[in-house]
N, C-alpha and C positions, 0 to 999 in steps of 0.2 A: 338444570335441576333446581328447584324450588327450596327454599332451606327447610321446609316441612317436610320434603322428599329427602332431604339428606339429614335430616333428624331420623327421621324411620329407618334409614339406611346403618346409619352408624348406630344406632340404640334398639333398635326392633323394636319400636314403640309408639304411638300418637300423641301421647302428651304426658305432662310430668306428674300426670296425677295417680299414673298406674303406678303398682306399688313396686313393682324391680326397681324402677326409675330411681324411686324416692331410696332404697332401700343401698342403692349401688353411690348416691351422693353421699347420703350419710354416713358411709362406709371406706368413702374415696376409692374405692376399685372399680377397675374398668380395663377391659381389653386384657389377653391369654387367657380364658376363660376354657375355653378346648386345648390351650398348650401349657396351662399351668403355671403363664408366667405374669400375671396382673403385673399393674404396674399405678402405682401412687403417684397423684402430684396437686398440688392447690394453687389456686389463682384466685385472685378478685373477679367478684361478677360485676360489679357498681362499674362497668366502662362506659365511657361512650363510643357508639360501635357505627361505622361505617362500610355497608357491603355492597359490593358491586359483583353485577355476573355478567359476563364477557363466554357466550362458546358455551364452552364446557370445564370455565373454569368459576367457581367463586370466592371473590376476595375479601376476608374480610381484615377491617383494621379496626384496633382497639386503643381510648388511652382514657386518660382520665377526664373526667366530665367535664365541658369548658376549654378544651383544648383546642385550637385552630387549625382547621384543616392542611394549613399553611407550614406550621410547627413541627419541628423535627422530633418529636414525643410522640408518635405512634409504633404500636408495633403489629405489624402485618402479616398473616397467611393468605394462603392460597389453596384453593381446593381444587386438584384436577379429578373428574369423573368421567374421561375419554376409557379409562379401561381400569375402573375400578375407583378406587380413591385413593390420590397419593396427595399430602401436606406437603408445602414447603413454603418458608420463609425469605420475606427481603429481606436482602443482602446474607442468607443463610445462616440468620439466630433469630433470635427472642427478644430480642435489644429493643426500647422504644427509642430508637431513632430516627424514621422511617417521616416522610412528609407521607398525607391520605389525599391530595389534590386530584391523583391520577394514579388509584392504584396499579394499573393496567401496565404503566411505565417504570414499575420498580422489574430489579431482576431478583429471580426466587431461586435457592438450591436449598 
């Protein structure tokens, strides 16, 4: 899966120009929308972002700009799209602790 396929996937949309798009950032909601139960959270976009796609899986990893790949300041997901989309995390948080040499090599829960 293409990351413009899985932008359409997860947003029902082509690009950020449509006005949901804009309308759902500016707003910070996203997701329970048919169950009621949004859900708020902000992050930094200014990353520098490294992705890799393996299968049916895509990983991406994020840290701040200037960072070496080398460097244990990344912090990693995982996209599986074998049977829908399920996230999950190296070493299972958020944490930028994560080396990006070999995403493939971290383990995700």
């Amino acid at each position: 899966m293409t990351i413009t396929e899985l932008y359409r996937l997860l947003f029902g949309k082509s690009t950020l120009l449509n006005g949901d798009v804009i309308d759902m950032s500016e707003h910070g909601r996203s997701g329970g929308v048919s169950t009621g139960q949004p859900f708020k959270f902000t992050d930094l976009v200014n990353y520098a972002m490294k992705i890799t796609e393996d299968g049916s899986n895509t990983y991406i990893a994020c840290a701040n700009p200037g960072t070496a790949e080398s460097a244990a300041k990344w912090k990693v997901m995982c996209l599986d799209d074998s049977t829908g989309i399920r996230i999950t995390w190296a070493d299972g948080n958020t944490n930028f602790d994560n080396v990006a040499t070999d995403l493939t090599a971290l383990t995700y829960s």
